[in-house]
N, C-alpha and C positions, 0 to 999 in steps of 0.2 A: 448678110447672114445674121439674123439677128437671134440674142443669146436667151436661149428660153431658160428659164429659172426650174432647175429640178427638181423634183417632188422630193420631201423629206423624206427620209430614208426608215421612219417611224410615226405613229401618232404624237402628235403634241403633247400631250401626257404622259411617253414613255420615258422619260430623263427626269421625272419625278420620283422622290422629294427633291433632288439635286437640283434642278434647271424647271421652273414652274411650267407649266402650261402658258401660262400667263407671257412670260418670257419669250419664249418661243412663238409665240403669235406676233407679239410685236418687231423680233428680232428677227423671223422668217419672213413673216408676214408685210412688215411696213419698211424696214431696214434694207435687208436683201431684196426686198422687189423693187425700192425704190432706187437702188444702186443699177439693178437690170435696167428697167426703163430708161433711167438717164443715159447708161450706153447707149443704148439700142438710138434713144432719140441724136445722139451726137452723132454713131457709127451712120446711120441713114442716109442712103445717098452721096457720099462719100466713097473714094479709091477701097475704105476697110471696110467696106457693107460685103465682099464678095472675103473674108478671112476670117480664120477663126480668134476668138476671142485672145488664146494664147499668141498668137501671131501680132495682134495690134497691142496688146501689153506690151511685146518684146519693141515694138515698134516706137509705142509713146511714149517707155521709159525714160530715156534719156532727150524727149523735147519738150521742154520747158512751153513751148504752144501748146502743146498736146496735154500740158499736167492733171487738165480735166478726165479727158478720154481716159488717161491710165489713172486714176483714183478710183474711177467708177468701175470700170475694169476689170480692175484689180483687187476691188473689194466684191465684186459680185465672183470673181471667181475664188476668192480666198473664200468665203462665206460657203460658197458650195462646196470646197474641200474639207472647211471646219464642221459641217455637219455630216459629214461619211466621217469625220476623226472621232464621235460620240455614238457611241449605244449604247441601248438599255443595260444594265448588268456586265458594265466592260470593267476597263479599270484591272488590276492586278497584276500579276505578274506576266510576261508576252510568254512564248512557247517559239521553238522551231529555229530557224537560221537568222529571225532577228534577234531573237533572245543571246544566240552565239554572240551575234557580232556587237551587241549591247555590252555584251560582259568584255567584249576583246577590247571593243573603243573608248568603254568609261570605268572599264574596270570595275565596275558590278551592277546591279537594277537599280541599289541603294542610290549609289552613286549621280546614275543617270537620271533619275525619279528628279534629286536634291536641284541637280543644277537646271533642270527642264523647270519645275517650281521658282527659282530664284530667277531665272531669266523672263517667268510670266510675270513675277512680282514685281523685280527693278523695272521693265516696261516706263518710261517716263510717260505717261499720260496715253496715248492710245497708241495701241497697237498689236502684235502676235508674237508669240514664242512658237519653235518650231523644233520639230527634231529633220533633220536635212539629213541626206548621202551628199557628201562633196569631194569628189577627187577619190572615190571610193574607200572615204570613212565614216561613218557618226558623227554627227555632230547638234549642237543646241545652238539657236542662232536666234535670237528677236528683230524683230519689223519695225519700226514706226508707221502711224498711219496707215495707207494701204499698201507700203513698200510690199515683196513678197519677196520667197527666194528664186522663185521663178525665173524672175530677171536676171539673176546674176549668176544664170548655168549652176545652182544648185538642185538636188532634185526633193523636193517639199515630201516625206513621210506620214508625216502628225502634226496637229494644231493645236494651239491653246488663240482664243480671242480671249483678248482683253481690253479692249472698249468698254468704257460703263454700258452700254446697252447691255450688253453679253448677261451680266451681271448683277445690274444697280435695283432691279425690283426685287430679287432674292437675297441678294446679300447686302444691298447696300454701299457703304464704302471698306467692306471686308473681302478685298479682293484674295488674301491668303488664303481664306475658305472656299471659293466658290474654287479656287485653283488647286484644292486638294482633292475636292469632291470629283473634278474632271481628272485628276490624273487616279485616284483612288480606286473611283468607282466609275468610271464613264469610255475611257480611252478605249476606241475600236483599235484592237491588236490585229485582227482580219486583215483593216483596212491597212493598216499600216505594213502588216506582213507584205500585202499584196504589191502597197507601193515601192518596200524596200526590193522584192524581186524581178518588180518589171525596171524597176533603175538601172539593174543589170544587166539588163537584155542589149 
């Protein structure tokens, strides 16, 4: 079953000035498809040519033979949830039963805003910051690499990438900016509403 790469959910210009055109070609464009392909070409032929994508993640997490399978994996499926976590004109305050449960679990937007920022920030060298449902709370949780929370029965709401690619043609090595301008102005609240309601299904 091999994993076709979703169409952006925007033109490549629409997370401008925040995230360049530029950016996005190469980080949709060369990055993410490159991560697809390389599954596809390992998955092929193989017992997990007939499973879904989430299926052989859970599968090659914890096999050290497999550590390839689940990088690629797992960063083409993180990549396609990091781009439904951004749209045009997002960013600000959420609305609705996430917005509740924000204020219930962090004790205010402020709050949740600071420490979703500080966990994209500390990130030691590559990886993602996350807003996760776990055990039916909120929470902020960072990745190394292509780790997700996927694996570990949490359920992934929002994304922040921070890999240099994400960032390094726009900002440079000013990762505190590029990670304001995503939580500022960019964050699909939609998306996340959506994901926080079906967690509880």
């Amino acid at each position: 079953m091999a994993y076709t790469q979703p169409d952006l959910p925007y033109p490549e210009n629409a997370l401008e000035p925040h995230i360049s055109a530029k950016t996005i070609g190469f980080h949709y464009g060369k990055h993410h498809a490159t991560y697809i392909k390389k599954y596809n070409d390992m998955v092929a032929g193989t017992p997990h040519d007939d499973q879904s994508i989430e299926d052989v993640m859970q599968a090659a997490a914890n096999d050290p033979e497999k550590t390839g399978l689940f990088n690629n994996g797992a960063q083409a499926w993180n990549h396609s949830f990091y781009w439904n976590s951004l749209t045009p004109n997002g960013g600000g305050l959420p609305s609705g039963q996430i917005a509740e449960k924000i204020d219930a679990d962090f004790g205010s937007y402020d709050a949740f805003k600071n420490e979703l920022a500080n966990a994209a920030a500390t990130q030691f060298g590559s990886g993602w910051a996350w807003l996760v449902l776990d055990n039916g709370k909120l929470k902020v949780v960072k990745t190394p690499n292509a780790q997700t929370p996927l694996t570990d029965g949490k359920h992934p709401i929002l994304t922040i990438d921070v890999w240099e690619h994400a960032y390094y043609l726009d900002y440079q090595n000013r990762r505190p900016d590029y990670i304001a301008a995503v939580i500022g102005e960019l964050i699909n609240w939609d998306f996340a509403s959506q994901n926080f309601l079906n967690a509880q299904v």
